[in-house]
C-alpha positions as a printed NumPy array, in Angstrom:
array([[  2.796,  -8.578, -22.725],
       [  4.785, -10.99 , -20.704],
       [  6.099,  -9.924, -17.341],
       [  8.604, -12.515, -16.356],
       [ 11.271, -10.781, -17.633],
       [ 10.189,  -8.008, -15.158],
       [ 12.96 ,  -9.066, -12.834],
       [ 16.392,  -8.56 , -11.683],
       [ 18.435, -10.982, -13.727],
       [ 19.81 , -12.808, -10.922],
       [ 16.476, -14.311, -10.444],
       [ 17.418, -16.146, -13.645],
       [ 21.   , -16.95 , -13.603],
       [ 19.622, -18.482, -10.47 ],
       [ 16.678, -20.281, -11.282],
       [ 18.915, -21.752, -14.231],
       [ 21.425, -23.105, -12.243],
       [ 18.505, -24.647,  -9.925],
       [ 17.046, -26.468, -13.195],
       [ 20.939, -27.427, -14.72 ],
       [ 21.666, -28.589, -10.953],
       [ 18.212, -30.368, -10.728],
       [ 17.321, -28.509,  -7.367],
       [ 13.673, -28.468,  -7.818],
       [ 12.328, -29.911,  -4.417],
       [  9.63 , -27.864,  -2.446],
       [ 11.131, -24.449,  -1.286],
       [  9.155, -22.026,   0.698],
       [ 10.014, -18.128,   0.99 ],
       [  8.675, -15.461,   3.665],
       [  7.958, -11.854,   1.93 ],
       [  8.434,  -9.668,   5.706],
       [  9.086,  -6.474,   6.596],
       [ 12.008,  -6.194,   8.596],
       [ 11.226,  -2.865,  10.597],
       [  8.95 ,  -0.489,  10.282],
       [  9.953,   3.199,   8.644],
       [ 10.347,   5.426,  11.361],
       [  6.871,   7.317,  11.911],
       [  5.002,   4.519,  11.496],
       [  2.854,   2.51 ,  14.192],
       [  1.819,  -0.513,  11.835],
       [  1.415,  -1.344,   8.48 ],
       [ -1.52 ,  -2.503,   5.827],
       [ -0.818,  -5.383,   4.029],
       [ -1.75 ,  -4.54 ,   0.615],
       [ -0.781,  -6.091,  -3.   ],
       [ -1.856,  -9.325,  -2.299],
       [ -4.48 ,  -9.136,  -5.269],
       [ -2.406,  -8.271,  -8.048],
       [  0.679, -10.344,  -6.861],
       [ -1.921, -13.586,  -7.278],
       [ -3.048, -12.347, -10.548],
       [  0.784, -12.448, -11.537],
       [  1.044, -15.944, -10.161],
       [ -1.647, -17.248, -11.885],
       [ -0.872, -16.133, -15.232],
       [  3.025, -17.116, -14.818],
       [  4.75 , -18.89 , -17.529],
       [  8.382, -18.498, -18.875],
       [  7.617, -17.847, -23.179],
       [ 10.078, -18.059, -25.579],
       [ 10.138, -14.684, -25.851],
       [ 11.054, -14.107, -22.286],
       [ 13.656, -16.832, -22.601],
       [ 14.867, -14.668, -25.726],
       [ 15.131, -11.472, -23.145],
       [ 16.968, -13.636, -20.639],
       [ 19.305, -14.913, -23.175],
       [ 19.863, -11.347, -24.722],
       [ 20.655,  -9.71 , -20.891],
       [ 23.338, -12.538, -20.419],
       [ 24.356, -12.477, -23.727],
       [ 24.303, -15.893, -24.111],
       [ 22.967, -18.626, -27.308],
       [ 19.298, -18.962, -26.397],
       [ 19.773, -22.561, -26.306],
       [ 21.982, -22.139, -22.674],
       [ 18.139, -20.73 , -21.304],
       [ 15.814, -22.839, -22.944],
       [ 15.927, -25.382, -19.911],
       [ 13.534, -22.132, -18.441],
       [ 10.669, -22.258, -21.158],
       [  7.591, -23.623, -19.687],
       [  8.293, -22.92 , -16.526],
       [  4.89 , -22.055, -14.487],
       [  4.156, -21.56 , -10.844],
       [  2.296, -24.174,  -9.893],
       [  3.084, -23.533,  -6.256],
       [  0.795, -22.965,  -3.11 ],
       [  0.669, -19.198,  -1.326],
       [ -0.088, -18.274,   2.035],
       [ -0.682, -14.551,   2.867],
       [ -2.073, -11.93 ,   5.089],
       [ -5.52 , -11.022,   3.523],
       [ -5.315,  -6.77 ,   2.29 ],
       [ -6.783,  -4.785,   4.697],
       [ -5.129,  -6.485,   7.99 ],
       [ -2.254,  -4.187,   9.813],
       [  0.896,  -6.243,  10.455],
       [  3.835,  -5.263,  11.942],
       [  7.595,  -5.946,  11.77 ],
       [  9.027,  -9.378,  11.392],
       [  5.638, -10.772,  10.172],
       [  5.028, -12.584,   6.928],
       [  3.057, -10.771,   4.428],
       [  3.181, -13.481,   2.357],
       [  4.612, -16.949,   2.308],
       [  5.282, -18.785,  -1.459],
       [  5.904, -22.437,  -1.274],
       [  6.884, -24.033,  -4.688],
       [  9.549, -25.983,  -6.626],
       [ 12.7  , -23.991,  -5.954],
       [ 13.318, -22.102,  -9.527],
       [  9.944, -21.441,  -9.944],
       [  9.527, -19.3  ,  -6.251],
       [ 12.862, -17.536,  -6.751],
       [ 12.155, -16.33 , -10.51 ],
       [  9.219, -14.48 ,  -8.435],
       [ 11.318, -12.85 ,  -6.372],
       [ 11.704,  -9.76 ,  -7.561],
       [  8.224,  -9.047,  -8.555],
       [  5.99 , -10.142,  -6.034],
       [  8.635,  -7.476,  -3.849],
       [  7.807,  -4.817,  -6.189],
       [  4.051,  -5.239,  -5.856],
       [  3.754,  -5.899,  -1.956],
       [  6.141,  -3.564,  -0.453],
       [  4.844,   0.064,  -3.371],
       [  1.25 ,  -1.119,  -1.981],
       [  1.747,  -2.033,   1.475],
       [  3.99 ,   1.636,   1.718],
       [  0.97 ,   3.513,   0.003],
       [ -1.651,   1.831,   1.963],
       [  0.069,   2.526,   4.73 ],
       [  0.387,   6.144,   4.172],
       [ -2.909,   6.274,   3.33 ],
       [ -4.34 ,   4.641,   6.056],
       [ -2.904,   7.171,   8.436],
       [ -4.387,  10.358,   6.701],
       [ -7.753,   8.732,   7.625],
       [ -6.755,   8.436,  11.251],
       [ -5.778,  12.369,  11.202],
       [ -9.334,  13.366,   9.136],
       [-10.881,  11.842,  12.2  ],
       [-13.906,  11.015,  10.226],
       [-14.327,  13.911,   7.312],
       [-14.217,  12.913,   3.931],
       [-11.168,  12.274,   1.783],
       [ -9.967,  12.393,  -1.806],
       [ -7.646,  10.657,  -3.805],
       [ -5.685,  13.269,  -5.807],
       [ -2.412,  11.549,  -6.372],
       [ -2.603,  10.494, -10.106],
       [ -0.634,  13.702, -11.616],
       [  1.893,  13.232,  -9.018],
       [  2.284,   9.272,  -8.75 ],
       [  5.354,   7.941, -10.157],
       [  3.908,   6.885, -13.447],
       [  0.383,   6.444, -14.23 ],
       [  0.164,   2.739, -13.224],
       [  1.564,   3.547,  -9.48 ],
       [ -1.238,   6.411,  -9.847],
       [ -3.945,   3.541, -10.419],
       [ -2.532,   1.578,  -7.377],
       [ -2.607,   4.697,  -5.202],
       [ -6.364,   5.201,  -5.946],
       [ -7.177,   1.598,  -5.18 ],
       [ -4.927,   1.833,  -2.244],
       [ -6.88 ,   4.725,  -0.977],
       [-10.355,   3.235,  -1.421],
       [ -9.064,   0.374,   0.228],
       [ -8.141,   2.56 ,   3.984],
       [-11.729,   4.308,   3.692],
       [-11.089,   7.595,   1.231],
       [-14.413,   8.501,  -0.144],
       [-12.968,   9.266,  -4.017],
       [-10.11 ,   9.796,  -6.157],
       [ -9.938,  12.174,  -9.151],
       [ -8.678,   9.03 , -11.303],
       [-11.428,   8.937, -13.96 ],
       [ -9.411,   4.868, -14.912],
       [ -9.285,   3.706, -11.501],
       [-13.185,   5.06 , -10.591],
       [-13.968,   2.922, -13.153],
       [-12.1  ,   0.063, -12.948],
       [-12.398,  -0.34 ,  -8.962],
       [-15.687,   1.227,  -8.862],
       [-14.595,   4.462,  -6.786],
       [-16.785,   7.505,  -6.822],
       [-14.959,  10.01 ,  -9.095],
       [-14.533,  13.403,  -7.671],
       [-12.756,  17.01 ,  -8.839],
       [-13.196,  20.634,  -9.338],
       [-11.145,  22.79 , -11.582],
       [ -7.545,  23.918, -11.738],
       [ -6.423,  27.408, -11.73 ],
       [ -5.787,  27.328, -15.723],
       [-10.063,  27.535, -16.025],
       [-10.009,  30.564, -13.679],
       [ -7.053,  32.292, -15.642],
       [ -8.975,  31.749, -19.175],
       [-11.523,  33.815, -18.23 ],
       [-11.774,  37.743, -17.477],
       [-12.837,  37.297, -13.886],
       [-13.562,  34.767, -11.284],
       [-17.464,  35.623, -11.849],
       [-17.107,  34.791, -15.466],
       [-15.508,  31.579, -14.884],
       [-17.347,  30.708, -11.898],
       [-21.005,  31.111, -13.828],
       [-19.391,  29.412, -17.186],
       [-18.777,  26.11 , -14.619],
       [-22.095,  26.439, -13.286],
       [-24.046,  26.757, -16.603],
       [-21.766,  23.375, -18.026],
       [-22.47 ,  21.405, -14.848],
       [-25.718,  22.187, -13.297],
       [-25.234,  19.716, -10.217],
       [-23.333,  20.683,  -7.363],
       [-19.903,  22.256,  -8.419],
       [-17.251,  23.821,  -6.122],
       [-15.072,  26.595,  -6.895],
       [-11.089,  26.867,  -6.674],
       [-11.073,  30.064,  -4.927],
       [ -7.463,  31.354,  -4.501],
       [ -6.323,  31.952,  -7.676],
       [ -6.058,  35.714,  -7.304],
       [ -6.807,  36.818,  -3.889],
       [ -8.451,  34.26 ,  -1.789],
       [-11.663,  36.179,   0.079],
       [-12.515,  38.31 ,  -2.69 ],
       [-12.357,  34.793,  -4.271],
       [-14.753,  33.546,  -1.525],
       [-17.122,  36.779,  -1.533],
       [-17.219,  35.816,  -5.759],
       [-18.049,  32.235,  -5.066],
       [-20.626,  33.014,  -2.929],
       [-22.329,  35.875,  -4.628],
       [-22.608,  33.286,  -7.727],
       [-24.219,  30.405,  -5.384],
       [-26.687,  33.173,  -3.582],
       [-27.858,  34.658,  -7.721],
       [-27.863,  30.707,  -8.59 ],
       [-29.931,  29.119,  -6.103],
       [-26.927,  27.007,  -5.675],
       [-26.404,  25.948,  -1.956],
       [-26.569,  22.05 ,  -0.928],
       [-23.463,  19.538,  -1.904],
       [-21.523,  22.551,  -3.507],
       [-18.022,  23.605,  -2.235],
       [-15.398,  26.204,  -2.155],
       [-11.743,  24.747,  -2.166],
       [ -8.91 ,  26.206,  -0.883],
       [ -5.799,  25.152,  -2.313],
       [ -2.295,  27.404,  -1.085],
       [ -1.822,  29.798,   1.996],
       [ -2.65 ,  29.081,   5.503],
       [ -5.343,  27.005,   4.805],
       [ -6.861,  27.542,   8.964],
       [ -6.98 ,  30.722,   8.894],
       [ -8.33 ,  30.946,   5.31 ],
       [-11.101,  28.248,   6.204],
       [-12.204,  30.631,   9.108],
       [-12.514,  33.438,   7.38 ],
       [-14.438,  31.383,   4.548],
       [-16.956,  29.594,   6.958],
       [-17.307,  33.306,   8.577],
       [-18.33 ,  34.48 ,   4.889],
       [-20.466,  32.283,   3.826],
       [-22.737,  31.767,   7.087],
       [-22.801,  35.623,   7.102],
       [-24.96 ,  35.407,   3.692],
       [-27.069,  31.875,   4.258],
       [-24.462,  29.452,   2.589],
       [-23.981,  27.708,   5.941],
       [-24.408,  24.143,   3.81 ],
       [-21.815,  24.742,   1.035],
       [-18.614,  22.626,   2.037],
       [-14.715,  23.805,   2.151],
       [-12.406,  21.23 ,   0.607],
       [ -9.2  ,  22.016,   1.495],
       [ -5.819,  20.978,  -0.764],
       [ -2.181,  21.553,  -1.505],
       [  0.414,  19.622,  -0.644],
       [ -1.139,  17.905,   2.992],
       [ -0.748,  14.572,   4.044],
       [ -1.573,  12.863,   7.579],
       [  0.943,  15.534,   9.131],
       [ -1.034,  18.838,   7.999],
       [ -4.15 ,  17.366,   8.245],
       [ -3.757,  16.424,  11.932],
       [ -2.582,  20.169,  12.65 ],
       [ -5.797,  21.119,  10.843],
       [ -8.183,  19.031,  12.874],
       [ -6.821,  19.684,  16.119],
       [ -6.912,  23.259,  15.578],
       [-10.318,  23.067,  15.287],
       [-10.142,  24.4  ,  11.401],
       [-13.294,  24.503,   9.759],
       [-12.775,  22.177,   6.912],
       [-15.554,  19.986,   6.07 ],
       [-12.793,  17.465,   2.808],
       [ -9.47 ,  17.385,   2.198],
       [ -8.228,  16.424,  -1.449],
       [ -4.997,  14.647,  -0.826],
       [ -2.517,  13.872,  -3.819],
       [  1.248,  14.065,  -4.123],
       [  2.74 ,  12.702,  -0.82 ],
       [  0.504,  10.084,  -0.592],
       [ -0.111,   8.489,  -3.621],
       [  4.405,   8.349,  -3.08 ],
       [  4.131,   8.098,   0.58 ],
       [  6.795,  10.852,   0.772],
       [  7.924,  10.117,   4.237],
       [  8.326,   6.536,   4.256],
       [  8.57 ,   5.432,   0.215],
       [  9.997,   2.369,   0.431],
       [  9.928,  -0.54 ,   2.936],
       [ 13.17 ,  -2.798,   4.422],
       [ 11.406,  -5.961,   3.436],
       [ 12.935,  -9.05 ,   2.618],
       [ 11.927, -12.237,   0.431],
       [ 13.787, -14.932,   2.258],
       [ 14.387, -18.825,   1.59 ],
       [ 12.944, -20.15 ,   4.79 ],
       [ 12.883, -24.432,   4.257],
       [ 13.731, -26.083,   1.461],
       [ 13.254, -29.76 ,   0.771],
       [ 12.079, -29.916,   4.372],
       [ 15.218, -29.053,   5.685],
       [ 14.452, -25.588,   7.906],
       [ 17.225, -23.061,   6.888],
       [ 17.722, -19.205,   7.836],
       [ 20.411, -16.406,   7.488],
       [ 22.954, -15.261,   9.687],
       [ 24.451, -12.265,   8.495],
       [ 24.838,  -9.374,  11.114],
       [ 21.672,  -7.264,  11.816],
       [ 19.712,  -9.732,   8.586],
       [ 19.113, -12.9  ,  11.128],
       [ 16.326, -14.785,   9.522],
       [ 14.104, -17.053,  11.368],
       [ 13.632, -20.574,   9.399],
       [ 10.707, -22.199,   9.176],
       [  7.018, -21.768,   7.517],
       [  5.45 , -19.125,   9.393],
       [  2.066, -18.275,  11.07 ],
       [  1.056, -14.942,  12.648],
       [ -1.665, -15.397,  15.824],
       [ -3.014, -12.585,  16.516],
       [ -5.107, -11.21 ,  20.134],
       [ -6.715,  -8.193,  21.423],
       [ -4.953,  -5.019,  20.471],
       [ -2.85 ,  -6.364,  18.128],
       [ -0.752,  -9.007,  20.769],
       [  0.944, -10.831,  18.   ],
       [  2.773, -13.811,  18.22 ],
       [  4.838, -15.395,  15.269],
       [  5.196, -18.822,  15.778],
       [  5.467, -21.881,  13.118],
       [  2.726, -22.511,  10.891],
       [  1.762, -26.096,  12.018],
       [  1.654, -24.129,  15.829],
       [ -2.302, -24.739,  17.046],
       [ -3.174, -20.782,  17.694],
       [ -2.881, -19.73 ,  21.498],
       [ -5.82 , -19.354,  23.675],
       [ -8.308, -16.284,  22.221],
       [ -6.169, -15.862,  19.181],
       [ -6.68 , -16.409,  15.32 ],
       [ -4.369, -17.323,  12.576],
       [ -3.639, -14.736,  10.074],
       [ -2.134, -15.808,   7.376],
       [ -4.73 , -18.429,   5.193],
       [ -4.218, -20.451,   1.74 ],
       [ -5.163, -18.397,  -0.794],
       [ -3.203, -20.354,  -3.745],
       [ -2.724, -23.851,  -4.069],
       [ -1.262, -25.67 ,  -7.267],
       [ -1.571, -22.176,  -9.136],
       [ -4.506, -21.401,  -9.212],
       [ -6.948, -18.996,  -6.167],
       [ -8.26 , -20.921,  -3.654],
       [-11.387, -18.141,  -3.63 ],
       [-12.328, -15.112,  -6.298],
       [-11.108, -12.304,  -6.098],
       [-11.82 ,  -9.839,  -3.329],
       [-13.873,  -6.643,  -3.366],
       [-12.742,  -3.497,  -2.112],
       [-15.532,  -3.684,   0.836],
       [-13.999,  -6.617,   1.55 ],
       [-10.814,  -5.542,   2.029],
       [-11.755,  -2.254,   3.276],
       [-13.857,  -3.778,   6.296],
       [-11.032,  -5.623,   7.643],
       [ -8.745,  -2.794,   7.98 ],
       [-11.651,  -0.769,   9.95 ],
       [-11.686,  -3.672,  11.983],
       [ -7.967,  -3.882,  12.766],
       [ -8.141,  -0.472,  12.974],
       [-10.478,  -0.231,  15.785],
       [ -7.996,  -2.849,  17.553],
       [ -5.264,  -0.931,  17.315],
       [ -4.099,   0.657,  20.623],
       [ -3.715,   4.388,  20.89 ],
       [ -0.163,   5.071,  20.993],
       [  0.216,   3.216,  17.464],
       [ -2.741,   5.358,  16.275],
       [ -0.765,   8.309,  17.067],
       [  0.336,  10.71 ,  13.88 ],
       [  3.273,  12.158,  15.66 ],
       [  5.762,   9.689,  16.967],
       [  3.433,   6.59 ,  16.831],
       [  5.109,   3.506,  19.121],
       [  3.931,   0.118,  16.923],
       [  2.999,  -3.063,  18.898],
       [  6.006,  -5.122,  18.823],
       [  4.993,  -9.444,  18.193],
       [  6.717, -11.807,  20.263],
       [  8.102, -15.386,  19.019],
       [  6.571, -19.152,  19.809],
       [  8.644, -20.994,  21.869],
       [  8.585, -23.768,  19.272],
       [  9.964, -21.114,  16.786],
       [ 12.848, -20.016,  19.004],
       [ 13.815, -23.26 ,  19.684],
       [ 13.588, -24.323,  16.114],
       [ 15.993, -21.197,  15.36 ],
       [ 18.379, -22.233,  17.54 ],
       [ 18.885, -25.589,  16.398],
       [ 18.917, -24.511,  12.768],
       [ 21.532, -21.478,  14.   ],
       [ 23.791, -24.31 ,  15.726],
       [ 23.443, -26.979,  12.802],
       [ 24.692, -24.034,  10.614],
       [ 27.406, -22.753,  13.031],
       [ 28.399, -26.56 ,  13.308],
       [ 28.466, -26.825,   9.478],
       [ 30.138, -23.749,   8.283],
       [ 32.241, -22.328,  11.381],
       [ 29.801, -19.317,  11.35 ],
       [ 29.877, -17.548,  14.672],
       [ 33.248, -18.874,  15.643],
       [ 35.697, -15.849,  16.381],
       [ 38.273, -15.642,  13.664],
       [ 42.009, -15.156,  14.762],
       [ 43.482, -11.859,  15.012]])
């Protein structure tokens, strides 16, 4: 199924006009985010994958030009100058995995005008849901401080496909499985889970349900243990290990309650009785913010299965990004709408030690000791490499990760690095500003 019609409609009414008005010179447009949601010390770029899967496989049917035509209600004939139309177009991004931070281009599409706004709308969807999630995620990993994590989002995602994302998101930032039987299998993710409370409540007792698990899955298993009252729960689980031989990779998880104090007493339980190497996988509603409180209180957890607020990244669930027309038939051009100034130009990102960013113009040569971030990975359509792996992907963010200084690390009230501009790009934004102001009377002060 096609997915150009997966847009806001403007995107077409515009790119119309563009081909009726015969505006189809070279346009670039720079995907940022503006600022960063509050809580937040960086971002991970994520999305980038998918969005050049979409690119690649672009091309206007006339089906979609049916769809268009139908939305405007409009003879199908008024849209057909839009069948056909491909991207053929070059793309210049952040590889997934790298933090970025405000104001810097995730991505960069340069392409005849029509076809890089009819994008639009998409390649927003895809970067900004991802680059949120990832984000989110990333952050829970800084707060396990090391200990295993889960992917348990998929029940809670909104929809099944953001559920997929989340789990890929999540494997991306380091999480060691996800409960997504799909996405373990399409992304190659170890697949992880227990039980729910429903296979405790079908049985007469804990004991019966506990053994039942065992006897279908002889491996390790863990038990949910706080469906009726959590330590006779725990004394249950472990009498079953102790008469099962059971001991080595199996678990206990704790899913409601005061999950500290309930780990203590646990841990207490089980070393009492020589189950000092079964795990406690803790659950139930934690994120980065409970998990952090967890660790630092020293709480003997050894997992933590994370699902619904970050597979949605409750706290932060969207991003203020923009998709802006930066140059366009190599004229430099930029907005100047209060508190929405864009800067004009193509865009490169150089980045130093901790994170010392500068944005400057992409034909800048990279300041002493820094590299270039954003790289070609599209020209004329098509990838300029395969596709990346997850490991891939995943060992650049523990690399930026290490970078990153400690107050941006922080879970509660993280301060982000803040990039500073080239001098060529300032000075090209203030020409282009003046040019404007010259042009249109922007900025002049309007009579009373």
């Amino acid at each position: 199924m096609s997915q150009v019609t997966t847009t806001d409609l403007y995107e077409a009414t515009m790119a119309l006009s563009y081909l009726r008005e015969d505006m189809r010179a070279s346009a670039t447009f720079s995907l940022f985010v503006r600022e960063l949601p509050p809580g937040r010390g960086f971002l991970v770029a994520a999305g980038l994958e998918p969005a050049l899967d979409y690119l690649a496989r672009f091309r206007v049917g006339r089906s979609d030009v049916q769809e268009f035509a139908e939305a405007l209600r409009r003879p199908v004939e008024d849209l057909a100058p839009l069948q056909g139309l491909s991207f053929d177009g070059q793309v210049r991004a952040v590889p997934e995995g790298r933090l970025v931070l405000a104001g810097e281009p995730l991505l960069e599409v340069t392409a005849p005008l029509p076809q890089a706004q009819l994008v639009e709308t998409y390649l927003l969807s895809l970067l900004c849901h991802q680059t949120a999630v990832a984000s989110k995620a990333a952050r829970c990993v800084l707060a396990g401080a090391g200990r295993p994590l889960v992917d348990f989002s998929l029940r809670r995602a909104h929809g099944p496909e953001a559920g997929m994302q989340a789990a890929r998101l999540c494997a991306l930032v380091g999480f060691a499985g996800t409960s997504n039987v799909a996405a373990a299998r399409r992304y190659g993710i170890p697949a992880a889970g227990t039980m729910a409370h429903s296979y405790v409540e079908a049985f007469g007792s804990e004991e019966q349900a506990f053994r039942a698990f065992a006897r279908t899955h002889p491996g390790p298993v863990t038990f949910l243990v706080d469906t009726y009252d959590t330590d006779r729960g725990v004394a249950t689980a472990a009498r079953v290990f102790a008469d099962l031989g059971l001991g080595p990779g199996c678990g206990i998880r704790l899913d409601s309650g005061d999950l500290g104090a309930l780990a203590r007493r646990a841990r207490t339980a089980l070393d009492a009785v020589g189950l000092g190497d079964v795990r406690i996988i803790a659950s139930g509603g934690l994120d980065e913010y409970g998990v952090d409180r967890l660790v630092r209180e020293g709480a003997p957890i050894d997992a933590y299965a994370l699902g619904s607020k970050v597979g949605t990244a409750a706290d932060a669930p969207y991003l203020d990004a923009a998709y802006k027309l930066v140059e366009y038939d190599g004229r430099p051009v930029m907005k100047l709408s209060s508190a929405k100034v864009t800067a004009p130009g193509l865009k490169q990102v150089f980045r130093g030690p901790g994170l010392r960013d500068v944005i400057g113009l992409a034909n800048e040569e990279p300041p002493e000791g820094m590299e270039p971030m954003l790289r070609t990975v599209m020209r004329g359509g098509l990838r300029t490499e395969p596709p990346e792996t997850l490991d891939t992907a995943r060992a650049r963010f523990e690399a930026d990760l290490a970078a990153l200084p400690d107050e941006a690390r922080r879970i509660e009230a993280p301060v982000p690095p803040v990039p500073v501009v080239s001098t060529r790009l300032s000075a090209l934004t203030t020409v282009v500003r003046h040019r404007i102001e010259a042009r249109t009377g922007a900025g002049r002060t309007v009579p009373g």
